[in-house]
PAGUMAR-863508 format. One record per residue (C-alpha): residue in three letters; x, y, z. Coordinates in pm, whole numbers, padded with zeros to 5 digits, always signed. Example, Ala and Ser with C-alpha at 12.3 -4.5 7.8 and 13.67 -1.06 7.14 Angstrom:
<rs>
Ala+01230-00450+00780;Ser+01367-00106+00714;
</rs>
This chain:
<rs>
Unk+00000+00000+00000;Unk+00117+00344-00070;Unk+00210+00616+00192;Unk-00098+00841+00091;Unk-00354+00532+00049;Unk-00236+00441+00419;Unk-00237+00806+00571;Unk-00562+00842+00395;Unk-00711+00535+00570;Unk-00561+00625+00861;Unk-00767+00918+00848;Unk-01105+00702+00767;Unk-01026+00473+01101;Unk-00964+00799+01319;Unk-01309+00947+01196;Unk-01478+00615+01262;Unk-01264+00597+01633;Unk-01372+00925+01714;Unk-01749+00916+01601;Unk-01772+00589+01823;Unk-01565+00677+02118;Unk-01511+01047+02151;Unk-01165+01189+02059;Unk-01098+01248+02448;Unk-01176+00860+02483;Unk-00910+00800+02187;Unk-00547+00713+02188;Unk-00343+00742+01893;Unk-00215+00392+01960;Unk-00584+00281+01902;Unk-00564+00488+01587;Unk-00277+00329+01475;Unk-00436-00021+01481;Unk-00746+00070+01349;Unk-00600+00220+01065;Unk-00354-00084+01030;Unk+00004+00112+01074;Unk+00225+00141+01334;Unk+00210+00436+01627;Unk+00546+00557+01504;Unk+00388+00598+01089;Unk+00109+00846+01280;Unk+00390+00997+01448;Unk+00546+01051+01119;Unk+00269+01203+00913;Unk+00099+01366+01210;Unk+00363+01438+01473;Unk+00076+01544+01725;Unk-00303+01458+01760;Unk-00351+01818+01744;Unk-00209+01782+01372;Unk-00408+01477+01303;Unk-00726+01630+01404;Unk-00674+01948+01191;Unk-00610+01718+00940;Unk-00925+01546+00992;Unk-01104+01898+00953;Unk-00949+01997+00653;Unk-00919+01715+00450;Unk-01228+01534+00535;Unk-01504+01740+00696;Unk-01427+02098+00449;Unk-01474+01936+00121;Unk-01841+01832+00258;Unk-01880+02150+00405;Unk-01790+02293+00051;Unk-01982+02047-00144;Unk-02312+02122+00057;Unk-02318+02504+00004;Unk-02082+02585-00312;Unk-02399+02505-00557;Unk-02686+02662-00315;Unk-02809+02982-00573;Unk-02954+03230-00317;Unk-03035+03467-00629;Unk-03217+03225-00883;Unk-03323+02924-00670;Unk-03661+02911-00543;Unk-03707+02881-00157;Unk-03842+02524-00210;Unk-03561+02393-00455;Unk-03265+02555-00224;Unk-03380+02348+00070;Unk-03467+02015-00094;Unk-03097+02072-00290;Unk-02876+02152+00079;Unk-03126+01832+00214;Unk-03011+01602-00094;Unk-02606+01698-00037;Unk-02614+01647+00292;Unk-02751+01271+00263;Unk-02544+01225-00021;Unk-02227+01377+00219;Unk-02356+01112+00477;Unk-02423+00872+00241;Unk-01998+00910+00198;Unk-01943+00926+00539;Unk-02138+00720+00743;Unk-01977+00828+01079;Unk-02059+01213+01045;Unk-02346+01258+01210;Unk-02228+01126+01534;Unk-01870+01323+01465;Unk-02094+01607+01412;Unk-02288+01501+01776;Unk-02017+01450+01954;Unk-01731+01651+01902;Unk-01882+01983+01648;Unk-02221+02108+01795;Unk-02167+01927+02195;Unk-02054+02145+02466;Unk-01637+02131+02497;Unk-01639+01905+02132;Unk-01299+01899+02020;Unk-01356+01967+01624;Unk-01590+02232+01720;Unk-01344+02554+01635;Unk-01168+02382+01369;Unk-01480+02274+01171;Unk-01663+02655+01264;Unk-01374+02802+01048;Unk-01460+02620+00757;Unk-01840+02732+00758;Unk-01933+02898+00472;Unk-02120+03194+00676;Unk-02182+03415+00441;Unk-02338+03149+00201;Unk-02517+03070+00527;Unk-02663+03399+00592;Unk-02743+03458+00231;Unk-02958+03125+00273;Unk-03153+03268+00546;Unk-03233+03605+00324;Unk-03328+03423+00045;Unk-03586+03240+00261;Unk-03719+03544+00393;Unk-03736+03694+00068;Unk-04001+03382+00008;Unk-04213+03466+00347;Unk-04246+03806+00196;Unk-04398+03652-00146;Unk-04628+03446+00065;Unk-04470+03148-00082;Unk-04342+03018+00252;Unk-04527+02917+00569;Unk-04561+03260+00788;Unk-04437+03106+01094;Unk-04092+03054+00931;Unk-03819+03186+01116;Unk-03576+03212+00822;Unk-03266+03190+01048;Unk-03379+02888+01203;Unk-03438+02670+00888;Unk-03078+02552+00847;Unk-03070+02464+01195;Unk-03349+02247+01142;Unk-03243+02079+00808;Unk-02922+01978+01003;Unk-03088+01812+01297;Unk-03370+01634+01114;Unk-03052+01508+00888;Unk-02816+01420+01092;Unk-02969+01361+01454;Unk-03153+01052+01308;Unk-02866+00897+01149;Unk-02652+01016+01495;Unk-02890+00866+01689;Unk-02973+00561+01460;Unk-02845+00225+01650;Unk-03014+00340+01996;Unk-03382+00409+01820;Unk-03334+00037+01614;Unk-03269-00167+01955;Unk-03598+00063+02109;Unk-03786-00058+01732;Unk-03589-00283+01518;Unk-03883-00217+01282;Unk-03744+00119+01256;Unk-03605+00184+00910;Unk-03292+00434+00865;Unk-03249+00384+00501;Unk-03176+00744+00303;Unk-03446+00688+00058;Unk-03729+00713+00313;Unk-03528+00933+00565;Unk-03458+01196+00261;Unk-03807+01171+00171;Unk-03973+01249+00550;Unk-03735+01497+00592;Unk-03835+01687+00281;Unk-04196+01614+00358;Unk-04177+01779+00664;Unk-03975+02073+00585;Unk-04223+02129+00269;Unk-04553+02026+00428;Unk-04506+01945+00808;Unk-04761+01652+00953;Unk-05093+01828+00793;Unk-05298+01629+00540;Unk-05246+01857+00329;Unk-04938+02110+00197;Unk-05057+02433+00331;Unk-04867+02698+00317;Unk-05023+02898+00633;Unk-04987+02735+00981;Unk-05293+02658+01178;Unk-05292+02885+01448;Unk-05382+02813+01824;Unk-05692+02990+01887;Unk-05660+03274+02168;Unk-05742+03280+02451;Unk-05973+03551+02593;Unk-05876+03726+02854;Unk-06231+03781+03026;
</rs>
């Protein structure tokens, strides 16, 4: 095998280590074997952990981060077609990387997770924010449920994406019935974030009724 096809899996086993265990919970000795090479070979192309998980950031988790938002058209895509296009890249991007969502659980959006600076630098913000505007420009059209809070939405797409998938082997021992195929996953998720649980696609949320005050 080839240095780079051996630092590359190297990198695989690591992602799969850390998604499992936590990187705190890690040693790079456990790395080593996982990925098949000796401790002093990670030594070699990493010198620290500190390298290897920078590494991990930029050569794994930036091209997904780049992938996912480097075709989103804020100024000719439709408010329905941006969404159901970030939803499809992101299963696909999970689809490539099985272990991301609970990577993305454990160590980017928890409390004290390790990747979390390294993977916020390689956010696309702007592309981000220019999401959220495009979505409000919908609300304003009418074309978009009024209840939207256009900041929110990406926050939502991520955790109906990923939180299933992160969460995935405790929900199957609960309901082995449970399914966690991306097929039907992609398709409830873009049910809900077009139509929500109504009958039928309305575009205007049903309202509580108020209360009166007498």
């Amino acid at each position: 095998m080839h240095d780079s096809d051996a630092r590359a899996q190297l990198l695989d086993a690591a992602i799969a280590l850390f998604a499992e265990r936590g990187i705190a919970n890690t040693t790079l000795a456990q790395v080593a074997a996982a990925g098949q090479v000796t401790s002093a070979m990670v030594h070699y192309w990493f010198e620290t952990r500190e390298r290897l998980l920078d590494a991990v950031v930029e050569e794994r988790l930036a091209p997904q981060f780049r992938y996912v938002w480097e075709s989103v058209d804020v100024e000719q895509g439709a408010p329905g077609e941006l969404v159901r296009g970030i939803v499809r890249r992101m299963f696909h991007v999970t689809e490539k990387m099985p272990s991301l969502p609970s990577l993305w659980l454990r160590e980017i959006i928890s409390e004290g997770g390790l990747l979390r600076e390294r993977a916020l630098r390689h956010i696309p913000l702007q592309r981000v924010a220019a999401f959220g505007q495009a979505i409000a420009r919908g609300k304003e059209r009418g074309e978009l449920n009024p209840d939207i809070e256009p900041l929110l939405l990406f926050n939502s797409i991520l955790a109906l994406v990923m939180l299933p998938q992160a969460t995935s082997k405790i929900w199957h021992r609960i309901n082995p019935k449970l399914a966690f195929d991306r097929p039907g996953l992609e398709r409830h998720v873009n049910a809900l974030l077009m139509h929500g649980i109504t009958a039928q696609p309305a575009i205007a949320a049903t309202r509580p009724p108020k209360t009166s005050t007498r």
